[in-house]
N, C-alpha and C positions, 0 to 999 in steps of 0.2 A: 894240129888236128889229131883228137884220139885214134884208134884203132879201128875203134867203131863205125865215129862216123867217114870214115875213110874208104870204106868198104859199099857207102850207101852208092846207090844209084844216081848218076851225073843229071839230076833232071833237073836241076837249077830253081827248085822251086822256093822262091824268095816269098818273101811279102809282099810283093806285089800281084799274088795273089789275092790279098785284102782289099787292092784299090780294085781289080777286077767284079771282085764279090761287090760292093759300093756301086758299082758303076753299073753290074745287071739289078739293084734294087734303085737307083734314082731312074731306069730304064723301065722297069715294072710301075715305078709310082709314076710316072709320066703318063704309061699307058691306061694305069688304073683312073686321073684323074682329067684324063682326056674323055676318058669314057662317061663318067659320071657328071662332069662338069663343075669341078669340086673347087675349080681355082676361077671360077666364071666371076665377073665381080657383083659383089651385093647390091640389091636395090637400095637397102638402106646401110647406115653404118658401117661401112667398104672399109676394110685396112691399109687398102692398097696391092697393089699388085706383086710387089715387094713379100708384105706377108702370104697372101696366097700361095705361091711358089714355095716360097721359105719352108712354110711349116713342112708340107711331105717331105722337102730333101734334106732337113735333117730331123727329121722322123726315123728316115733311111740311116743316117751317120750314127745317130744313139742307137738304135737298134742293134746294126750291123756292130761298132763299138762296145755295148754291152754284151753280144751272143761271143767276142773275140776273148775277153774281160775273163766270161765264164767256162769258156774252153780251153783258154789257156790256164786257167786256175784249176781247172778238172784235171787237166792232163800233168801239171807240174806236183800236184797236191795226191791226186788219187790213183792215176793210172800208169804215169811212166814210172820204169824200173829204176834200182838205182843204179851208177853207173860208177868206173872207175871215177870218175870228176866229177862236177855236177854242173856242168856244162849245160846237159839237156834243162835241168831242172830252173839255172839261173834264164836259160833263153825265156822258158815260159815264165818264168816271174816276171821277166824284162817287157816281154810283151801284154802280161796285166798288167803292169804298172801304165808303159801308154798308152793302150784302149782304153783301160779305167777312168783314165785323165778325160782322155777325149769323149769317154759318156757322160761322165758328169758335165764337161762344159757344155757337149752339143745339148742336154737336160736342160741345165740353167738355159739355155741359150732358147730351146721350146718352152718356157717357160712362160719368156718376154715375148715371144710370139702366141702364143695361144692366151695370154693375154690381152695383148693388139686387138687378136681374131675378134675375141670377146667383148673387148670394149667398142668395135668399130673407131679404130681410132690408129694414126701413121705411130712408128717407134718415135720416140724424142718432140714427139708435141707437147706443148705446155701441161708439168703437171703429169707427165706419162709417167716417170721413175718413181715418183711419190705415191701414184696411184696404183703402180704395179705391184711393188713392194706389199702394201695393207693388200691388196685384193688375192697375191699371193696366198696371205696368210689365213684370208676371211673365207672365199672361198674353195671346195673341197674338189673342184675340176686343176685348180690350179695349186693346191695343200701337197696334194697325193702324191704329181711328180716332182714337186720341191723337195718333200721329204727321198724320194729317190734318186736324184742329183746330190742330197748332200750323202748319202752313203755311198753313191758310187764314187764321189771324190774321195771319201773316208780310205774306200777299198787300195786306188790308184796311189794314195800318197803310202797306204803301209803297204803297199807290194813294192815302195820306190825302195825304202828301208830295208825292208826286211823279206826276201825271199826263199826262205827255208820250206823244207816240206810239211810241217806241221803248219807254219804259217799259211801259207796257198791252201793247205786244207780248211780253214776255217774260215780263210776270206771268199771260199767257193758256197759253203754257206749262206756268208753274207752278203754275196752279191745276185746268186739266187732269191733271196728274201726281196732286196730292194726292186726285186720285179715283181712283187706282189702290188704296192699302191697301185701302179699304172692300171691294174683294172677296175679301181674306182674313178678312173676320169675320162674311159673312153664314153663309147654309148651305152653301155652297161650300165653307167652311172645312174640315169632317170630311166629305166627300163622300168614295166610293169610287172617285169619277171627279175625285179633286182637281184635277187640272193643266186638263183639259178646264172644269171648271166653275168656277174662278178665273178660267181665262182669260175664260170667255165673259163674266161677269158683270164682270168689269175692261172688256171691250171694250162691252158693253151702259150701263153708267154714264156710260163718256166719249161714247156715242153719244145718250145721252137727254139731256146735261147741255148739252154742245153746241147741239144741237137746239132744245132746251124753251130754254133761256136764250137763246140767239138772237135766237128769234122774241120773247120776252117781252122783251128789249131793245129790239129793232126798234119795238114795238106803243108802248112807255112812250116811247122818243125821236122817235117817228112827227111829232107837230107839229111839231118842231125841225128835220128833214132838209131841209124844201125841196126845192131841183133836184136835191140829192144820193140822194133819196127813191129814182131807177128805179135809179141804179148799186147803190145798198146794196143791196136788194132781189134784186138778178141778185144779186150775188154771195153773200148770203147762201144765196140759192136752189142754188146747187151744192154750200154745203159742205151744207144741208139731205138732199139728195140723199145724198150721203155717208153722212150720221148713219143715214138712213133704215134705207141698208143692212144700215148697222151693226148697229142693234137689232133689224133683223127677223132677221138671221141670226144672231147670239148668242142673242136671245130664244129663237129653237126650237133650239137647242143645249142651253140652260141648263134648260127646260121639259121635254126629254126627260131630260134628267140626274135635274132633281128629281121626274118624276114615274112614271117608269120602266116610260111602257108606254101604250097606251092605255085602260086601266081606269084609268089616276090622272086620267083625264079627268072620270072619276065622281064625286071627291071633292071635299070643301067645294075643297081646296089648286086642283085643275082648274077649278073654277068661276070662281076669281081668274084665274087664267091663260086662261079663255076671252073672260072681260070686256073683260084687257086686251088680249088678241090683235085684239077686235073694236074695241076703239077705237086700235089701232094701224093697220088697213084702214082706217078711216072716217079719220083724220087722214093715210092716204097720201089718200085723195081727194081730200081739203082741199090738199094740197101740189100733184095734178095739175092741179085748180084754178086753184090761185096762177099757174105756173107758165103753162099755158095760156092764161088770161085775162086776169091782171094784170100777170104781170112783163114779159110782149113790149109790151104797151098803154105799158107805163109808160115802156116802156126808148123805143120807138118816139115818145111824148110825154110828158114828163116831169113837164110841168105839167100835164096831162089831173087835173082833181077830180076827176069821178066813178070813173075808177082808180084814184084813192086812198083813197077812201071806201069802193071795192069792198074792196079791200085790208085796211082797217080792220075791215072788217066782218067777211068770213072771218079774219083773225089772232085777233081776237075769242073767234070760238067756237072754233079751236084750243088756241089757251093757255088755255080752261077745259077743252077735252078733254085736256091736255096734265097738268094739275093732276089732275085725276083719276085721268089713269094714272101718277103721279108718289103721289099718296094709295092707289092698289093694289098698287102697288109696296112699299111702307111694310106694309101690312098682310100681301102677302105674305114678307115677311122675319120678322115676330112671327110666321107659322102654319109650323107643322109639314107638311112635304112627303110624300107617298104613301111615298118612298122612304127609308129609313132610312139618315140622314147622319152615324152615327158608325160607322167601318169596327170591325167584330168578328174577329178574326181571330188566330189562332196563328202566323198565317207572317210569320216575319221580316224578308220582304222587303217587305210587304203595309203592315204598321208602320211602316216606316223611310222605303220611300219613297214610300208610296202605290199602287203597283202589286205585283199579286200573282207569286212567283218563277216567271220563264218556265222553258220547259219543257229539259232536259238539251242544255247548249252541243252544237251540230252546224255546222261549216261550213256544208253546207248549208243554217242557217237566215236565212245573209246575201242569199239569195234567193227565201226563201219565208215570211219573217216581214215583218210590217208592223204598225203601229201608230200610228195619226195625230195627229200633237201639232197642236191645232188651231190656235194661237197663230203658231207659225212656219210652219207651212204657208201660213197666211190672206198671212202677210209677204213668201214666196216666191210666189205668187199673185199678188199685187197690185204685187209689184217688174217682176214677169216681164209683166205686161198693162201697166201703166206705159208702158215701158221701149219695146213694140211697139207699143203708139197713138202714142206719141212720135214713132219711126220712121214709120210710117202717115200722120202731119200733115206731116213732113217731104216726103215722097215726093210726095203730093199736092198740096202747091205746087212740086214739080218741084227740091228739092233731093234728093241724092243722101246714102247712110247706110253705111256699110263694111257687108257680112257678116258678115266676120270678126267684127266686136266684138258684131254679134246673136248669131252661135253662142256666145262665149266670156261674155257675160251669161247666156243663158239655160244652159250648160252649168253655170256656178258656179251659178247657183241648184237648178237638178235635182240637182247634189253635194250641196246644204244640204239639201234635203229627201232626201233616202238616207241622209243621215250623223244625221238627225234622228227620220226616221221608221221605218226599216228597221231591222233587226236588232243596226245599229252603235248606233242609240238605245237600242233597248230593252234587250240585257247591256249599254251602259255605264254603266246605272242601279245594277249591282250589280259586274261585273267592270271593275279598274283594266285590266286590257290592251285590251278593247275600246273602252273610255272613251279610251284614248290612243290609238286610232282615232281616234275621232269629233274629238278635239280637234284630232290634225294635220290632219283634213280639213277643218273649218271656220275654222281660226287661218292655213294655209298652201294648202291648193288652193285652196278658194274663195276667197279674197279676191284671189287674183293672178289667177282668172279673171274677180271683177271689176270690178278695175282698169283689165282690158285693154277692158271695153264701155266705160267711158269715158260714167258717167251722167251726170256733170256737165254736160258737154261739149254730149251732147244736149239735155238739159235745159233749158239754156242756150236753145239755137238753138230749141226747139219751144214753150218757153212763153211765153205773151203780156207782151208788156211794159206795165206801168202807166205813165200818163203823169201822174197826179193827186198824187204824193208818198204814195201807199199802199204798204205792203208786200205784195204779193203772192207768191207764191210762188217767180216768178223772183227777186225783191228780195231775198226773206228768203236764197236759194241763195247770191247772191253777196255780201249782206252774212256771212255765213260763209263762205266761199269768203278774202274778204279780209281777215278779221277779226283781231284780234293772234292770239287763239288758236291758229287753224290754224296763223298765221305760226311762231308757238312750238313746235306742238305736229310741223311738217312740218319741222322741222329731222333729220337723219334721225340725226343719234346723239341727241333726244330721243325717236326712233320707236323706234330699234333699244333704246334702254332698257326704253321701255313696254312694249316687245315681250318681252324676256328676262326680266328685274326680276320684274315683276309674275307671272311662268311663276313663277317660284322662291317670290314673296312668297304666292302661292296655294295650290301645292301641299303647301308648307312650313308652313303656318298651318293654324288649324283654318275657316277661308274654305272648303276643300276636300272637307272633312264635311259644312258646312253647304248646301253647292250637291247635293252628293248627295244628301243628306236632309232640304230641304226645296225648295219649289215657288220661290219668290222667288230663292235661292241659283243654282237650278238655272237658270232665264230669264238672270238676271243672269250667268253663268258663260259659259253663250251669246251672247249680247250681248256680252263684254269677248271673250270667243277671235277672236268677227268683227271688231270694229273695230279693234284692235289689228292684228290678222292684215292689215286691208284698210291702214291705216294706214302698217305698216311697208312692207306692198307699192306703195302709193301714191308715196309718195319716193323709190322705188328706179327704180321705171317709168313710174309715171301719166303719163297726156298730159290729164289734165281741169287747169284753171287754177287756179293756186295760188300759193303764196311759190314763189323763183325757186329750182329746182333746185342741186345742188350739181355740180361736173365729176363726171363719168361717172367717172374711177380712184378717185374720193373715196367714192362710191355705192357700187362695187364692194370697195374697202376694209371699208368698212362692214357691208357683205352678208356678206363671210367672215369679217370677227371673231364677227358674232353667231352665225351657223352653225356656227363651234365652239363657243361657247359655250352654245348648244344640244343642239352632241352631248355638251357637256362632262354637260349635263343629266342626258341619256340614261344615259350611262354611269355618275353617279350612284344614279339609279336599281336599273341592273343591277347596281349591285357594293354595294346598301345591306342592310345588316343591322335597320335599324328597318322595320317598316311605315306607313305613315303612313294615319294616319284609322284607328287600329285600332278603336275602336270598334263603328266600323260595318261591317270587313270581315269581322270576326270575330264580328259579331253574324247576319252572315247565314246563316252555317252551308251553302254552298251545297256539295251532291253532289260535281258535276265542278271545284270548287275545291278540293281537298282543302288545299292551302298557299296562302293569300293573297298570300303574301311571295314562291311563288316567278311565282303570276300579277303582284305589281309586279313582280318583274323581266323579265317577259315586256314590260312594261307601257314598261317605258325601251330596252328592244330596239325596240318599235316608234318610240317618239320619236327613237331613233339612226338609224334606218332609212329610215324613210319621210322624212325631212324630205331626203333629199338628191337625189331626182328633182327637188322645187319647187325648190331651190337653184340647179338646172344651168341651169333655164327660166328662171330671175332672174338669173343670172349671165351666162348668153349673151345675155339680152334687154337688161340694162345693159351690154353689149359690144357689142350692133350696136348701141344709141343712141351709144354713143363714138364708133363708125364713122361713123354718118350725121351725127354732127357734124362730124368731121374732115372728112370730105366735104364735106360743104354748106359750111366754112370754104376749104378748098381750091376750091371754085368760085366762093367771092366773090371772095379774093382775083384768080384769074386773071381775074372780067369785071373788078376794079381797073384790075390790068395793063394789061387792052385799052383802058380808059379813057381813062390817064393815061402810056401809053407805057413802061409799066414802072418808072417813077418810084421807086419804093420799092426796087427791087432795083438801078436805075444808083446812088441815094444811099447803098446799102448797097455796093457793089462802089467807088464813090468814096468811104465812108471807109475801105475796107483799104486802098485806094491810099494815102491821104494817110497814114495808120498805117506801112505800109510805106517811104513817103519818108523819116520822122520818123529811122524805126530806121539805115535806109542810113548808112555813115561817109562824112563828110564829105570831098572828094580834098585 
């Protein structure tokens, strides 16, 4: 045994810790589905009693399995120090590799069961495996966590291989991610409040999963840390902090969704949700505790025992409070919600995309309608407070932060949220011309406003640097920052492609349908308009650090081929006789639409149109960078000059001379 861990505190804490934690969440889903009567059996189409049970306890296992997965990949990848050996760093790989294992199977394993559920039908009746398999794949209750069993097996087989620190870093990523389907197949799924209640529950899962596996890392590697014991501890305690958030503010987002009022406070479904609210308060205390008590003790003396043991103690009763509300969680996804979560409805627009058809197109409604997408809003929120505490820690140690680039941050961001939330969001859920709105504003204004705040830059300068071989945040920034990727992807005729390319390959495809009409399509559509938009804008102008630019005439070359090729778009558009995505524009039957076809061509008139204001600003802005190069070259040169006598201009004036002698005829 090191040095290190030699020194730790005799508290014996094993992993059996982990069966504890299991054992207060199959303890919680008991309770929760005693309450609700979740496993009572069906009047019609019964699975059996067998599934009933089943499903919540291992609901419990994958949960519990995946939050272990992602804690110990946090702590081997992001937060523990490094050490003489790497000891610490293989344990936690060791133990993503077997949670990993075991979420993916218990996944697969809820698969076959919430298929049963769904079929009212025993496992291995005639026809079950043949049927399971297609309905896997046909339906999206049972798609979403398929797709998230096969990556958390992905995760578990390359943590078996390969346990290095860069590795665990990126497989924490990726096992973070594969907790996003599952909020397509809870009750969220047929909510009438789809977009709001996938989001909160995608942002609640990575907030508890985080969190709970964290600290149930922390707790199981605890004898092992040694001196490295205060630094893990601080640092897990911020991103804790973080998660905290998270789930409290999604939780009562998702809580009002599903229970639609405060009389669903009344019901068995409320009863869950007050349980876990209250053990959500009693484990923030536990965290002020921590934080309070132990992590300044520890950070202050590292080797102080009885801080550790303090430590021990409370992490203890947390991750058994943690398992319980991880077991109420499980029982409330088996009960049925106050609020009725399959939308009813005759209206076409209601159906297709989730939101019921607004009221008759009026100009006017571009400044009197709103409606909060709470996904991207939370993103422009937390860019925009960023971005100023940034600034803020800057100034306080007495560095200095342009203006300019806080107004032109925070102005792109207030664009995204108008062009998301306001009236350009809501018709471009059903009309193609206001949708090509929203998309010049977020692919072409905002990303060139910002470029010009220049995150990186700050980022850079205001985040703490690791001295320990950790990735921290700065780390991870400028290991992408230099990475081949960007290298590849900042080439700007591979920008100005992604940029164009993908406009054509999207709206051209039935890609284009599918972001209309459904919630995943629609995120995802958003997301690719902004990076791309930021991307192409980034090569042209950025001043954050990156691959080494191109000359300024090459840039602005660049800039005007795609811009025709843009308008070329446009005009497309307006001179097209097909409609594209008929399906759905013509399923919506809307009033003030009377022609679809001739709203797309209203639709390419705006993409011809509006893209040439952002163009002149990109084009004059890659022209005064030309200038202040030529400049700043012309000033090197002449301090040369002063230098060296002018040296370069007599050796160039003595060789025409000598040129000249050469040619002169001879007398």
């Amino acid at each position: 045994m090191s040095s290190e861990s030699s020194t730790a505190p005799r508290s014996r804490l094993q992993p059996r810790w982990i069966a504890a934690a299991l054992a207060c969440g199959v303890i919680g889903a008991y309770v929760g589905v005693t309450i609700t009567g979740a496993t009572n059996a069906l009047e019609l189409s019964d699975p059996g009693v067998f599934v009933r049970w089943a499903l919540p306890i291992v609901r419990v296992v994958q949960d519990g399995a995946a939050a272990l997965t992602i804690g110990s990949l946090l702590h081997g990848g992001l937060l523990m120090p490094e050490a003489a050996s790497t000891h610490r760093r293989e344990r936690a790989g060791r133990m993503a590799a077997y949670a990993g294992l075991t979420w993916g199977c218990a996944a697969v394993l809820g698969c076959v069961l919430v298929y049963a559920d769904i079929a009212g039908t025993s496992i291995g009746s005639s026809g079950f495996w043949s049927a399971a398999w297609t309905g896997t794949w046909d339906l999206e209750v049972l798609r979403a966590p398929a797709v998230s069993a096969v990556i958390a097996l992905v995760v578990g087989l390359v943590a078996v291989v390969d346990r290095t620190r860069n590795t665990q870093a990126w497989l924490f990523g990726l096992a973070v991610f594969a907790m996003l389907p599952l909020a397509l197949a809870g009750h969220s799924a047929g909510s009438s409040s789809h977009d709001a209640a996938v989001n909160s529950l995608a942002v609640h899962l990575v907030g508890v999963t985080v969190w709970v596996g964290g600290l149930l890392a922390l707790l199981v590697m605890w004898p092992r840390l040694g001196k490295a014991a205060a630094i893990t501890v601080q640092r897990y305690s911020r991103v804790a902090i973080w998660c905290y958030v998270m789930v409290a503010l999604s939780g009562i987002l998702n809580a009002a969704i599903r229970l639609g009022g405060w009389d669903g406070l009344t019901t068995e479904y409320g009863a869950l949700v007050i349980l876990k609210s209250a053990l959500l308060v009693v484990l923030g205390g536990f965290g002020y505790l921590q934080r309070e008590r132990v992590v300044a003790r520890l950070h202050a003396q590292p080797a102080d025992v009885p801080s550790k043991a303090l430590f021990a103690r409370l992490a203890s009763v947390e991750v058994g409070l943690m398992g319980a509300a991880i077991g109420l969680g499980a029982a409330l996804s088996r009960s049925q919600p106050p609020v009725n979560e399959l939308v009813q409805s005759a209206d076409p627009a209601l159906q297709r995309t989730g939101y019921p058809t607004p009221p008759d197109f009026e100009p006017s409604a571009f400044w009197t309608m709103w409606r909060t997408e709470w996904l991207f809003t939370s993103v422009a929120v937390v860019a925009i407070g960023l971005y100023l505490s940034w600034v803020w820690r800057l100034r306080k140690r007495g560095d200095a932060w342009p203006i300019q680039r806080v107004i032109t941050w925070v102005l792109g961001w207030l664009i995204f949220l108008y062009a998301v939330d306001s009236a350009v969001g809501i018709y471009g859920h059903v009309m193609f011309s206001v949708h090509m709105v929203e998309h010049m504003a977020i692919s072409m204004i905002v990303p060139m406003l910002l470029v010009l705040g220049a995150p990186v830059t700050l980022a850079l300068r205001a985040l703490p640097i690791r001295k320990d071989s950790t990735l921290g945040p700065r780390e991870l920034l400028l290991a992408a920052v230099h990475s081949r990727v960007l290298s590849a992807l900042g080439n700007p005729v591979v920008a100005a492609v992604l940029f164009f390319a993908s406009l054509i390959v999207f709206y051209y495809s039935p890609l284009f349908g599918r972001a209309l009409e459904t919630h995943t399509g629609h995120v995802l559509m958003i997301v690719h308009f902004l990076l791309t938009g930021y991307l192409f804008a980034w090569v042209l102008v950025g001043i954050d650090p990156g691959p080494r630019k191109w000359p300024a005439p090459i840039r602005l070359l660049v800039l005007l081929i795609t811009v025709a090729a843009h308008a070329f778009f446009g005009v497309a558009l307006m001179t097209g006789t097909g409609l594209l995505a008929p399906d759905f524009f013509t399923a919506l039957q809307l009033p003030w639409v009377p022609d679809p076809l001739e709203d797309q061509r209203a639709a390419g008139g705006v993409a011809w149109g509006t893209g040439e204001l952002p163009t002149l600003i990109l084009a004059l802005l890659v022209t005064a960078d030309w200038l202040r190069q030529d400049t700043a070259e012309g000033k090197r040169q002449a301090r040369q000059a002063d230098r060296d006598d002018d040296a370069e201009l007599k050796a160039y004036n003595e060789y025409l001379a000598s040129q000249a002698r050469r040619t002169q005829p001879k007398e």
